[in-house]
C-alpha positions as CSV (number, residue, x, y, z in Angstrom):
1,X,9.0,14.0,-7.1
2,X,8.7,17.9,-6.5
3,X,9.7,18.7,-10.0
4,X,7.0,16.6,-10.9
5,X,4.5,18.1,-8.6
6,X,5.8,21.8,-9.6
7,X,5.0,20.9,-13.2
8,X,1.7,19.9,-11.9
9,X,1.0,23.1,-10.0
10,X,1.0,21.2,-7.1
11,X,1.4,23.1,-4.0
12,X,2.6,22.9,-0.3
13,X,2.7,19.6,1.1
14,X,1.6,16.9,-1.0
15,X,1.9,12.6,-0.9
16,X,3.8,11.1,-3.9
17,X,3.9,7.5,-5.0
18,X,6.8,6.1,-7.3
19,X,6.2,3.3,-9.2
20,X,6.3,1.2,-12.2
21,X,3.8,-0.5,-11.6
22,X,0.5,-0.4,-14.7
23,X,-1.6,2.0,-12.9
24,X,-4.7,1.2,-15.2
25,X,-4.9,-2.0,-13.1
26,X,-5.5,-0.8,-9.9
27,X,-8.1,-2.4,-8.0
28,X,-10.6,0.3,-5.5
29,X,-12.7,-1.7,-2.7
30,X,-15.0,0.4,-0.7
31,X,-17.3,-0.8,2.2
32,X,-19.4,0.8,4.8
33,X,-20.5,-0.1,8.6
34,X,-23.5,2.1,10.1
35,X,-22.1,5.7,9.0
36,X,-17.6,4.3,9.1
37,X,-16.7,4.5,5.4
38,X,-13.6,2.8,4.2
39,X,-12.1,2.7,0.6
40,X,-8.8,0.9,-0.3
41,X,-7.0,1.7,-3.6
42,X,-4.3,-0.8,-4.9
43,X,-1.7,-1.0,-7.7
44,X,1.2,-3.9,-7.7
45,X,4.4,-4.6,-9.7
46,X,5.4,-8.0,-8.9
47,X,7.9,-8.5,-11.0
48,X,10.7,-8.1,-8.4
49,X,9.4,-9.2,-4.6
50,X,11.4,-8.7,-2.1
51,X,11.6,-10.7,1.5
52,X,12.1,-8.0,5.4
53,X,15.8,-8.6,5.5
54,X,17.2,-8.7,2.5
55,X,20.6,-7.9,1.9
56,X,20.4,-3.9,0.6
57,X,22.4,-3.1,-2.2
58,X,21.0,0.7,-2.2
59,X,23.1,3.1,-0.5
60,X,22.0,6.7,-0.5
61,X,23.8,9.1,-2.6
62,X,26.3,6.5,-3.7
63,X,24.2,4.1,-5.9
64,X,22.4,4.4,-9.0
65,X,18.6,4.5,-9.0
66,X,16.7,1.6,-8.3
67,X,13.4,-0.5,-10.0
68,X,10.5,1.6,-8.6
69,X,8.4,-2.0,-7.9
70,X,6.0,-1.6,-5.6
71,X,2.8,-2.7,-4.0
72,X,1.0,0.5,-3.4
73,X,-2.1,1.0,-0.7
74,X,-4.4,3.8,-0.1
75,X,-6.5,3.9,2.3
76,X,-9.2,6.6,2.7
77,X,-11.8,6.8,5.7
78,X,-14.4,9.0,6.1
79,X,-13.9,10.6,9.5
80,X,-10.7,11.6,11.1
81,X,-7.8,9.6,13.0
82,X,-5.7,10.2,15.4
83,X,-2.1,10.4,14.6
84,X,-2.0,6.5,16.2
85,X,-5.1,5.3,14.6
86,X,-3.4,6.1,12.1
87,X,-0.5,4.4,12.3
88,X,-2.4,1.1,13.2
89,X,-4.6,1.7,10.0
90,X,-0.9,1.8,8.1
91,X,0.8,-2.0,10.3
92,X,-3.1,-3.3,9.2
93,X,-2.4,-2.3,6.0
94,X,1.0,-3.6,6.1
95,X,-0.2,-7.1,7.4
96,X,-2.8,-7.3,4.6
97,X,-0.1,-7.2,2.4
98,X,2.3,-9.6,3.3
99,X,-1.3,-12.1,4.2
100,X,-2.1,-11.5,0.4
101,X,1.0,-12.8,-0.9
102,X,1.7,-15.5,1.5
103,X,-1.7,-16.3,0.3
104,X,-0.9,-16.3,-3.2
105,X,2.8,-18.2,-2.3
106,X,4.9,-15.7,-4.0
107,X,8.5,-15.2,-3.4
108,X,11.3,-13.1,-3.7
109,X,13.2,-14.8,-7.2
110,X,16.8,-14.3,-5.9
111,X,16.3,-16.0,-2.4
112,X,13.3,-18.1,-3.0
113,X,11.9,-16.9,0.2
114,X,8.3,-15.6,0.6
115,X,8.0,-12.1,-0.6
116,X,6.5,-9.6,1.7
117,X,6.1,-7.2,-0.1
118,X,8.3,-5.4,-3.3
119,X,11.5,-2.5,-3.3
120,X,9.6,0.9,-3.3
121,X,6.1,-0.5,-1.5
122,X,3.8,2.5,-0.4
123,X,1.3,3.2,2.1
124,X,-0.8,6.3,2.6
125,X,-3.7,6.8,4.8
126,X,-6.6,10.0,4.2
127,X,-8.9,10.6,6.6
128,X,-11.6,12.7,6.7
129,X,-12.2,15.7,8.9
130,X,-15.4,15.1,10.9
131,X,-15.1,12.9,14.2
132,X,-11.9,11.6,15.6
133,X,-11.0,8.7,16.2
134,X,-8.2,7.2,18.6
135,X,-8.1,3.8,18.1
136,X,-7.5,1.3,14.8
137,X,-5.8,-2.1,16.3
138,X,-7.5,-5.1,14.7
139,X,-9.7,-5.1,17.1
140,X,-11.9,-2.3,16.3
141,X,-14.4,-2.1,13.5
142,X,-12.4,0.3,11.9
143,X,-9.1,-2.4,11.5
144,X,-11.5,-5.0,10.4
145,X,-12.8,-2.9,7.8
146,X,-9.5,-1.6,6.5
147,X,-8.4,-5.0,6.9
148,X,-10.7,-6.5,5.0
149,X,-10.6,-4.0,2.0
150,X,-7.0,-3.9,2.3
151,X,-6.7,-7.9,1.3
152,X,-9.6,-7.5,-1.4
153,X,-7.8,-4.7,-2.7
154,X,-4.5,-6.1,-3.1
155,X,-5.5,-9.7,-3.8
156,X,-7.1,-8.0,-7.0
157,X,-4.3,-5.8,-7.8
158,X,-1.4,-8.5,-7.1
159,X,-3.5,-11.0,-9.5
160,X,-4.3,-8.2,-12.4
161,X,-0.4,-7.8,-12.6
162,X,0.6,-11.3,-12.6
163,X,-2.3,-11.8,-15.7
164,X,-0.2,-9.5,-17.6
165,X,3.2,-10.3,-16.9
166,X,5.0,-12.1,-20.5
């Protein structure tokens, strides 16, 4: 990932994504109460789901590389969060994701347990600079805005993959 960003000029501290999935078919929601701003950018590989708890077979340093599949989320508000607003705005996006493909009943093709999520599944939240804010539970119009655009988002995305799968 650095070499990558090096070769891109990119400088200082940075937020990299690996995946395989067919970035062309991401999915971007946006939506707006009073002056909050919320967009939610999605890509999905689900070609290899994975189910919390699986057994691991990846041990650092002593395995070979694994699939980069992965159900990637960003999501970018327009004012600034708290360091715990913004991990609430990350567990919201986490939920939307596993609610999306419980949803669409897909599961993990070695156990046959519901997926919730894939191997290399990212989450990266951007916040603007203006206004703080403390607070993102599920409860506040900022979780059910991320929330909402979160599950739009990745419904679209998970969907658009699966169309193109052989």
């Amino acid at each position: 990932m650095r070499r990558a960003a090096s070769r891109a000029r990119i400088q200082g501290s940075f937020v990299g994504m690996i995946t395989n999935a067919d970035i062309g078919k991401y999915s971007l929601k946006t939506t707006q109460h009073e002056d909050l701003q919320v967009w939610a950018l999605s890509t999905a590989n689900t070609v290899n789901l994975a189910t919390v708890g699986d057994d691991g077979s990846f041990v650092e340093g002593k395995s070979f590389a694994m699939e980069a599949d992965a159900i990637s989320i960003i999501v970018a508000t327009n004012y600034h969060f708290s360091q715990e607003a913004m991990l609430e705005a990350m567990a919201i996006a986490t939920e939307a994701r596993v609610k999306v493909l419980y949803e669409l009943e897909l599961s993990n093709q070695l156990t046959k347990q519901r997926a919730t999520g894939a191997a290399m599944d990212c989450t990266a939240i951007v916040c603007g600079h203006d206004r703080r804010y403390q607070y993102c539970g599920k409860h506040t119009k900022w979780g059910e805005l991320i929330g909402k655009m979160c599950v739009d988002s990745l419904r679209e995305a998970i969907k658009s993959a699966a169309s193109s799968l052989p």
